[in-house]
N, CA, C and O atoms as a MOPAC input file, in Angstrom:
PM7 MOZYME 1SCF
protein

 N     12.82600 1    61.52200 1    42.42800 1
 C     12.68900 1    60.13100 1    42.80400 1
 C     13.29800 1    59.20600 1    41.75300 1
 O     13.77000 1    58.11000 1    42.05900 1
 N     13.27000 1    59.78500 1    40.22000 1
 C     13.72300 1    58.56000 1    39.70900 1
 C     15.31100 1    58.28600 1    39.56300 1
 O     15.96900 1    57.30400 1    39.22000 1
 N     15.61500 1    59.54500 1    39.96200 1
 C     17.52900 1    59.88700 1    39.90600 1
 C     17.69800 1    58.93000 1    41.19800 1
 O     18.44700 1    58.04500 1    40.78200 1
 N     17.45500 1    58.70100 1    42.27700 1
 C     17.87000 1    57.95900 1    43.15400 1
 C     16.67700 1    56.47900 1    43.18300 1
 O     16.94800 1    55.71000 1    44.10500 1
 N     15.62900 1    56.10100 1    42.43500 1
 C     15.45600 1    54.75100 1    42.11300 1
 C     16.60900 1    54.06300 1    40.71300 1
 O     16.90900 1    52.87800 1    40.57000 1
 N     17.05200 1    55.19700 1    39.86900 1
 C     17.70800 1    54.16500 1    38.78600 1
 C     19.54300 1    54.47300 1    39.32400 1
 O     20.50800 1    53.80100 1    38.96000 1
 N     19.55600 1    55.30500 1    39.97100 1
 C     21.34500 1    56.24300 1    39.63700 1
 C     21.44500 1    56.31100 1    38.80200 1
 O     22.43700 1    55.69800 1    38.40800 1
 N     20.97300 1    56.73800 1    38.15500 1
 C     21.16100 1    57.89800 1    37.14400 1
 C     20.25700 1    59.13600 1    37.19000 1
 O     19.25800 1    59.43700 1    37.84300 1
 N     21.24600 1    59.94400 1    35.92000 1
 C     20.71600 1    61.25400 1    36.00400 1
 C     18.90000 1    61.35800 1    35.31100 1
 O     17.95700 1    62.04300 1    35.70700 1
 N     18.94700 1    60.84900 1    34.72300 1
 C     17.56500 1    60.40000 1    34.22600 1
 C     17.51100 1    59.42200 1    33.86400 1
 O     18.47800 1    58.73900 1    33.52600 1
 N     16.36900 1    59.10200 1    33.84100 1
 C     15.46000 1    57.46600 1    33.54300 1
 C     14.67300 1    57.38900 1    32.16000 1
 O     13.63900 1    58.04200 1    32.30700 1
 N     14.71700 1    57.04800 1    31.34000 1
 C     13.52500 1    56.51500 1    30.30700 1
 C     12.96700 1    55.01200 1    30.38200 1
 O     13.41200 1    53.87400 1    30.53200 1
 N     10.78800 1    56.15800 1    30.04600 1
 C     10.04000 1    54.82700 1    30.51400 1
 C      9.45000 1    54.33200 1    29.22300 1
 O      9.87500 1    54.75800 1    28.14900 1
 N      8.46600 1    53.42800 1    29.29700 1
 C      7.35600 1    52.96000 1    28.19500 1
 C      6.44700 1    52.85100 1    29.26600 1
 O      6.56400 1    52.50300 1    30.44100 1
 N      5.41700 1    53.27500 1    28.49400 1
 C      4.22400 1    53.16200 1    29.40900 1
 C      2.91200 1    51.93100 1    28.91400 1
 O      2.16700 1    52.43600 1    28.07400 1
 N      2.69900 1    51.12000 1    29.11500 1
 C      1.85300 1    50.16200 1    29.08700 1
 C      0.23200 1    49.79900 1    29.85200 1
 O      0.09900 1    49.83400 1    31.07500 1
 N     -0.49300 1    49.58400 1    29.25700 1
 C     -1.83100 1    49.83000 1    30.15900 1
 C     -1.35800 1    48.58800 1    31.22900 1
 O     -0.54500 1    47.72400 1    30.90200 1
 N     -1.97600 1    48.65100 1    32.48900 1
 C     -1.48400 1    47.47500 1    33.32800 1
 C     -2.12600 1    45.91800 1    33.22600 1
 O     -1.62600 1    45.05900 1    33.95200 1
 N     -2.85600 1    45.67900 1    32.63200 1
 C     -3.79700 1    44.34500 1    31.90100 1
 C     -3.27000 1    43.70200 1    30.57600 1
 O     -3.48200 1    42.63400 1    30.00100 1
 N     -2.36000 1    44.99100 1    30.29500 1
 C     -1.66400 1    44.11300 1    28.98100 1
 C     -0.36800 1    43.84100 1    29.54100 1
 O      0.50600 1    43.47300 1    28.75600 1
 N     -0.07100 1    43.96600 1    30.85400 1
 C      1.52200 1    43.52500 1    31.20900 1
 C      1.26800 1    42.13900 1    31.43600 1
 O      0.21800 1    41.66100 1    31.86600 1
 N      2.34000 1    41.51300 1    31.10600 1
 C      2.31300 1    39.93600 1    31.92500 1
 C      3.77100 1    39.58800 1    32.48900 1
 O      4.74000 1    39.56600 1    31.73000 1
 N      3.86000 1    39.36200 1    33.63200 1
 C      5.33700 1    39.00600 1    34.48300 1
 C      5.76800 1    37.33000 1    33.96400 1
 O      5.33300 1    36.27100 1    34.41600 1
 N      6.79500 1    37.56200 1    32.84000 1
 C      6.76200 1    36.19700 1    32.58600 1
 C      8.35700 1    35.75800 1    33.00800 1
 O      8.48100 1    34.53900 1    32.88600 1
 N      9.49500 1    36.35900 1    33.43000 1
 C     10.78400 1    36.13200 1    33.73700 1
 C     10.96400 1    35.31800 1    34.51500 1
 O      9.93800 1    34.97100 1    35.10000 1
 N     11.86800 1    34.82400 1    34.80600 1
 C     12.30300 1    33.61900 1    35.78900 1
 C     12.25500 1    34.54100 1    37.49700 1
 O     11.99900 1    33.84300 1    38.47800 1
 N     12.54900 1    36.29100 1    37.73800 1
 C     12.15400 1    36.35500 1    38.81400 1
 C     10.95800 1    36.62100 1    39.42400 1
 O     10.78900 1    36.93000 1    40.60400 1
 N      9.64900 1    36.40900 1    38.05300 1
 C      7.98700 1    36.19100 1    38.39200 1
 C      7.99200 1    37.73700 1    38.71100 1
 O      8.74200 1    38.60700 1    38.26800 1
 N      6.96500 1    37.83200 1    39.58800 1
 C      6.43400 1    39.71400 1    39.48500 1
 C      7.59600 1    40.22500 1    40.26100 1
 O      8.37300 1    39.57500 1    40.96000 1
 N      7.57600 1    41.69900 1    39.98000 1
 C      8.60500 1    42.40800 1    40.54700 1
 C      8.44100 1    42.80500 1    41.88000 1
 O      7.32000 1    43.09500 1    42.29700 1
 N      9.74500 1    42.86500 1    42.81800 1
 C      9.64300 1    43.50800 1    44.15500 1
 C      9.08900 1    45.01700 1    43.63800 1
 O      9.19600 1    45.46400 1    42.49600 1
 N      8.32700 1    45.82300 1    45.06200 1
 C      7.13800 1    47.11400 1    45.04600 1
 C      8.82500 1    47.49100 1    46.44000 1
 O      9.54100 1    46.84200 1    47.20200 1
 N      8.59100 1    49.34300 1    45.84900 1
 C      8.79200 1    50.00800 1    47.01600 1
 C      7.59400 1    51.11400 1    47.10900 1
 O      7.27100 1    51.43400 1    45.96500 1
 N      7.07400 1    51.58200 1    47.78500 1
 C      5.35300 1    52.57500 1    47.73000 1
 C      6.62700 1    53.74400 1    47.52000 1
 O      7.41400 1    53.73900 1    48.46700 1
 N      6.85600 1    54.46600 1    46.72500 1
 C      7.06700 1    55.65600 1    46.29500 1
 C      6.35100 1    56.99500 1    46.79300 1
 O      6.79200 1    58.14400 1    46.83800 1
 N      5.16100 1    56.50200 1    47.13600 1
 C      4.03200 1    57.73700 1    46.54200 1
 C      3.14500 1    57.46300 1    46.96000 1
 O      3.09800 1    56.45400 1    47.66300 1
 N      1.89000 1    58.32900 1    46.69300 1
 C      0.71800 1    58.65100 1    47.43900 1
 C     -0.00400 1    57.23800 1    46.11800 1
 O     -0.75300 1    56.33800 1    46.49800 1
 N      0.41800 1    57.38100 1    44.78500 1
 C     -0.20800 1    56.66600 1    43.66700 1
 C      0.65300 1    55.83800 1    42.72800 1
 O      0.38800 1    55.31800 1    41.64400 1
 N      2.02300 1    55.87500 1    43.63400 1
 C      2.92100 1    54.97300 1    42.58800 1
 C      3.50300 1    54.11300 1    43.35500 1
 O      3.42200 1    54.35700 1    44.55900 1
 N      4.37500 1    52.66700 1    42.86900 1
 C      5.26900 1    51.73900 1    43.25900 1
 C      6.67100 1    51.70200 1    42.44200 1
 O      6.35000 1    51.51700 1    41.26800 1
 N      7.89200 1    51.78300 1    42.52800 1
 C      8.76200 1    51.27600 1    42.03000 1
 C      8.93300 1    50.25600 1    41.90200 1
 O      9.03500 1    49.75300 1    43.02100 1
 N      9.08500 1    49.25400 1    40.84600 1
 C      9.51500 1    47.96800 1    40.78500 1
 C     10.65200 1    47.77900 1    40.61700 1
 O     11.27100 1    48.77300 1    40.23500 1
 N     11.60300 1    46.25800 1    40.83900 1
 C     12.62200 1    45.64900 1    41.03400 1
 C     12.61600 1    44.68100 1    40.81700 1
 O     11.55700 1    44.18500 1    40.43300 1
 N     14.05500 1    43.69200 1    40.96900 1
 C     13.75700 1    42.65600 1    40.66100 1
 C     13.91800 1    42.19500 1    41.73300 1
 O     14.60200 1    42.91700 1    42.45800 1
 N     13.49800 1    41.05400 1    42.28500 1
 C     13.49600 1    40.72800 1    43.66800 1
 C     14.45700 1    39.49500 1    43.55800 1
 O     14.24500 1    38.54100 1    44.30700 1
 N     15.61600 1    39.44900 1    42.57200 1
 C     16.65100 1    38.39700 1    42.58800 1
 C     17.71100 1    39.22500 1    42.89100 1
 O     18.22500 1    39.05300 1    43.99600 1
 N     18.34000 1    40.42300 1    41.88900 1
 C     19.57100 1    40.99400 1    41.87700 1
 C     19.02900 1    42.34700 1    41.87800 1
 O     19.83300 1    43.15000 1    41.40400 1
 N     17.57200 1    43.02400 1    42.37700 1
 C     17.36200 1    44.20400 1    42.81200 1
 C     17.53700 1    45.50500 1    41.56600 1
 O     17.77500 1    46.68900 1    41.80200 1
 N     17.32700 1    44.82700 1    40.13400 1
 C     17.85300 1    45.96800 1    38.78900 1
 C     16.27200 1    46.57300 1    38.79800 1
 O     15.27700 1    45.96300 1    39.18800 1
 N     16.32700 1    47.90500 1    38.27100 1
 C     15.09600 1    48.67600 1    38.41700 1
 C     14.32200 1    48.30300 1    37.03300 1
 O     14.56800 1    48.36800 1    35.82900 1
 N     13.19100 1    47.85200 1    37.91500 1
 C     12.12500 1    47.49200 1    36.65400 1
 C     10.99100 1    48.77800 1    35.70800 1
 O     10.71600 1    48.82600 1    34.50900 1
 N     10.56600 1    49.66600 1    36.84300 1
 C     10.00400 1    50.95500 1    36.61800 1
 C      8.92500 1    51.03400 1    37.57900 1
 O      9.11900 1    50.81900 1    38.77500 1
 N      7.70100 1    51.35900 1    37.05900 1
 C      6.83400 1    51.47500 1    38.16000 1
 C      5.54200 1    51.34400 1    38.23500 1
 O      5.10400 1    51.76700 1    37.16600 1
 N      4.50000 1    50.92000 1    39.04300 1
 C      3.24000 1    50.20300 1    38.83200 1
 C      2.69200 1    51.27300 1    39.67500 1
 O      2.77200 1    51.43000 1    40.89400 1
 N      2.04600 1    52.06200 1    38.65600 1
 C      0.70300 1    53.08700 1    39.51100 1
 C     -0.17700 1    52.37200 1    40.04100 1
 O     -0.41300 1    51.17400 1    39.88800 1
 N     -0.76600 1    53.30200 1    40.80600 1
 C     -2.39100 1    52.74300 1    41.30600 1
 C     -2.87100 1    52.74500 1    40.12600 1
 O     -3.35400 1    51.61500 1    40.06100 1
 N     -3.09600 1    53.30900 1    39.01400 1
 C     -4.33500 1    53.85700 1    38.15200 1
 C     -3.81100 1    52.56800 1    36.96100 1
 O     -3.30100 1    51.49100 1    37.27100 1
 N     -4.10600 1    53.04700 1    35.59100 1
 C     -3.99800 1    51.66700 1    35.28500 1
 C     -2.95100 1    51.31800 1    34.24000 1
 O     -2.91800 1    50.52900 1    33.29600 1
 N     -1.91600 1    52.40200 1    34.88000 1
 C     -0.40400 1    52.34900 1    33.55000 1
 C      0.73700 1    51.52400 1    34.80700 1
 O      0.96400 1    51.62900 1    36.01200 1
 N      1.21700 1    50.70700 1    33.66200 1
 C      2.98000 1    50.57200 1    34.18000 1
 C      3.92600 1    51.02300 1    33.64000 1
 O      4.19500 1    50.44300 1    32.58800 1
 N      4.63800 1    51.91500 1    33.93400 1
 C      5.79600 1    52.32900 1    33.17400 1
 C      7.06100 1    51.50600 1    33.29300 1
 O      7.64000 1    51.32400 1    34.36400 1
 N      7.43700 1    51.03900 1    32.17500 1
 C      8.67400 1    50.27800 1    32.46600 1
 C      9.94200 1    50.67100 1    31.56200 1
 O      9.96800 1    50.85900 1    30.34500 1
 N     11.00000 1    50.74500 1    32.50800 1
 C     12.37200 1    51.78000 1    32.19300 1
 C     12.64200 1    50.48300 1    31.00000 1
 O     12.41200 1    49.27600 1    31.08300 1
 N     13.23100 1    51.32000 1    29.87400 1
 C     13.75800 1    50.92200 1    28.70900 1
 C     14.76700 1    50.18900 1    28.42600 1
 O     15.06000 1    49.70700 1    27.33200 1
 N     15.33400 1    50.09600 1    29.47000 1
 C     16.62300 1    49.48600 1    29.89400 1
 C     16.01700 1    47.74800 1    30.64000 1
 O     16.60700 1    46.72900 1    30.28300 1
 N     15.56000 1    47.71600 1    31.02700 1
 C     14.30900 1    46.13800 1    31.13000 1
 C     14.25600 1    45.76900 1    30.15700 1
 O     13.71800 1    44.66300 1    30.22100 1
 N     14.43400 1    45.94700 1    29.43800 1
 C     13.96700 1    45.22400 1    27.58400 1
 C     15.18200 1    44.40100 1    27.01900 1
 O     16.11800 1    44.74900 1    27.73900 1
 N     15.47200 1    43.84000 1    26.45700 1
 C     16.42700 1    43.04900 1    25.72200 1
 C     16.63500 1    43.67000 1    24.42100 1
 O     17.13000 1    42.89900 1    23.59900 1
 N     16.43800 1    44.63100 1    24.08300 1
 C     16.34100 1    45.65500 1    22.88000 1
 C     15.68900 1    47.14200 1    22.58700 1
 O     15.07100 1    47.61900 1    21.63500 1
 N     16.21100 1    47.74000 1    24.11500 1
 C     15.92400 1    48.88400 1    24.16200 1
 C     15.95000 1    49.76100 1    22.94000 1
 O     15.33200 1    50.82500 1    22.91000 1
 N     16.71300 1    49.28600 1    21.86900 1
 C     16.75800 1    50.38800 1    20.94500 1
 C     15.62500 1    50.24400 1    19.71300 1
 O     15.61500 1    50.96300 1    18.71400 1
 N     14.76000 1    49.26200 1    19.97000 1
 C     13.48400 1    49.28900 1    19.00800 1
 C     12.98000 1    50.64100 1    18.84700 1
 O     12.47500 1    50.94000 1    19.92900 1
 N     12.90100 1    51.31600 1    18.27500 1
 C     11.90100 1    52.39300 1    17.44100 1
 C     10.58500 1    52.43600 1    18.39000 1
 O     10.14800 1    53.54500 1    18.69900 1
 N      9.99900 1    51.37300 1    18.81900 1
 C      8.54100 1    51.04900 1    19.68500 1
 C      8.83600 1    51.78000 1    20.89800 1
 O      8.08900 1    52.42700 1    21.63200 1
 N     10.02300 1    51.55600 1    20.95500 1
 C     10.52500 1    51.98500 1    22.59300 1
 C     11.17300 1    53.45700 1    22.70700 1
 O     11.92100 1    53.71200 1    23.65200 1
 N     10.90500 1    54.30400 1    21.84000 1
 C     11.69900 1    56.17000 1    21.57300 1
 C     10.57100 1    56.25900 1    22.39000 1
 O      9.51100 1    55.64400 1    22.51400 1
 N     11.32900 1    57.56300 1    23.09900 1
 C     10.50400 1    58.27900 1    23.72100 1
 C     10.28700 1    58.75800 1    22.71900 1
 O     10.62400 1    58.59700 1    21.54600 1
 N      9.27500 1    59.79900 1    23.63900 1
 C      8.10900 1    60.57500 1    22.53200 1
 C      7.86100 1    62.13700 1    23.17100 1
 O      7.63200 1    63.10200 1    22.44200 1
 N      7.95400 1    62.23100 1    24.84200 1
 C      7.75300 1    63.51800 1    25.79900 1
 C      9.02300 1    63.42400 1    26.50600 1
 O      9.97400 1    62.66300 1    26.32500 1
 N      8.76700 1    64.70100 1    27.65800 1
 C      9.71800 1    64.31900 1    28.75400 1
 C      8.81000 1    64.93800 1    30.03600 1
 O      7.89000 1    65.69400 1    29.72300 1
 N      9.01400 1    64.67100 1    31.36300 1
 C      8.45300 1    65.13300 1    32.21000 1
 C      9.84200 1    65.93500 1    33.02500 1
 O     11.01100 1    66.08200 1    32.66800 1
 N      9.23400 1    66.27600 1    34.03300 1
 C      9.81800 1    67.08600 1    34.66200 1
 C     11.48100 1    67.69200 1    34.37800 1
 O     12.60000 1    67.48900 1    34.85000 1
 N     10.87200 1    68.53100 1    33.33200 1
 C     12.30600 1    69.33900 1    32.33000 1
 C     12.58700 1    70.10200 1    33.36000 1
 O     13.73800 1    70.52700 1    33.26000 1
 N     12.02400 1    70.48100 1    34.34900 1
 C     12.32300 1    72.05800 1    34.96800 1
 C     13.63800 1    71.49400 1    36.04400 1
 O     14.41100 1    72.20800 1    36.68400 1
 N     13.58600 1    69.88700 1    35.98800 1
 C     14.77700 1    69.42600 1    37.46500 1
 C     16.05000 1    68.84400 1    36.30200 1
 O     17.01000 1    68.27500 1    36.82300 1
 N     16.04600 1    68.95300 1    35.16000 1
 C     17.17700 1    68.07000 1    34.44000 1
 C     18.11000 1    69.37000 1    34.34200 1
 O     17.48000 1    70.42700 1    34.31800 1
 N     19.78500 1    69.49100 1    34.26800 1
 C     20.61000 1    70.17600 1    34.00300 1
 C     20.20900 1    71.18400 1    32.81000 1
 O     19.19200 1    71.01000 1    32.13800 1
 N     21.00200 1    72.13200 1    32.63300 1
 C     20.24200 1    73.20400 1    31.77100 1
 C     21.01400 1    72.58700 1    30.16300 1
 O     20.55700 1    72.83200 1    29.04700 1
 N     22.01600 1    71.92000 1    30.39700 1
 C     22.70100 1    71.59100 1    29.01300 1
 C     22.20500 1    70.19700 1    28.99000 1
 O     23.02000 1    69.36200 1    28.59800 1
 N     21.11700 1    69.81000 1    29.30600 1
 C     20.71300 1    68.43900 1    28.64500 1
 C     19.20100 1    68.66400 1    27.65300 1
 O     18.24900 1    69.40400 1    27.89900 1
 N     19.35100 1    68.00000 1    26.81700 1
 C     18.62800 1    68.19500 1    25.75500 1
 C     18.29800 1    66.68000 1    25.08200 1
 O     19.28300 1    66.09100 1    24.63700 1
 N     17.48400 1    66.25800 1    25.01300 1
 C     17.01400 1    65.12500 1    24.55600 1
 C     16.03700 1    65.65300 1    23.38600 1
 O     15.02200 1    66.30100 1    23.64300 1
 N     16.46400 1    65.29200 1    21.99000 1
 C     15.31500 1    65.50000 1    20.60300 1
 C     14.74700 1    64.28600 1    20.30100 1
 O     15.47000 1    63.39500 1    19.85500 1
 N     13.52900 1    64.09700 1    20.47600 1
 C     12.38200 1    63.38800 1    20.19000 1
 C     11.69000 1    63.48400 1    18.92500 1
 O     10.81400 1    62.70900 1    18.54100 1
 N     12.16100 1    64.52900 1    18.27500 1
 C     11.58500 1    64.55200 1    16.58500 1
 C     12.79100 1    63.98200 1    15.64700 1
 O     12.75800 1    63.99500 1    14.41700 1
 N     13.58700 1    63.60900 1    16.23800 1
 C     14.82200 1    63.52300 1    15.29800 1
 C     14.84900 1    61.33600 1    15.16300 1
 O     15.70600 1    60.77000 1    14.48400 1

């Protein structure tokens, strides 16, 4: 799902409790697509760029690429999920 919500081959998120998010941008809260039995994809509901995604439960993950400075240190990943669907020559180091 997230290879065809971002186009790309993979996505990196941040995960945020959902009470500490606040929608403060000029396009206000993000467009929802229901993904899932427990998730939403967000968007922007001006020019449609992928925001990440608003569980039911009480995280938002928001793709790293939303940020105005994705490359903060705050914002490294740290895991990866579903290794078993990424190409066999991709390798992402998280201790480095």
């Amino acid at each position: 799902m997230c290879q065809r919500h971002s186009g790309s081959l993979t996505l990196t998120w941040v995960e945020f409790p959902k009470d500490k998010v606040t929608w403060t941008g000029p396009g206000g809260t993000p467009a929802t697509y229901r993904s899932s039995k427990i998730s939403s994809r967000a968007f922007c509901p001006k020019c449609g760029s992928t925001l990440g995604a608003i569980d039911d439960g009480p995280i938002v993950a928001l793709a790293t690429g939303a940020f105005d400075k994705p490359q903060l240190v705050s914002l490294k990943p740290t895991g990866h999920s579903y290794k078993g669907g990424r190409p066999r020559w991709w390798h992402v180091d998280v201790d480095g």
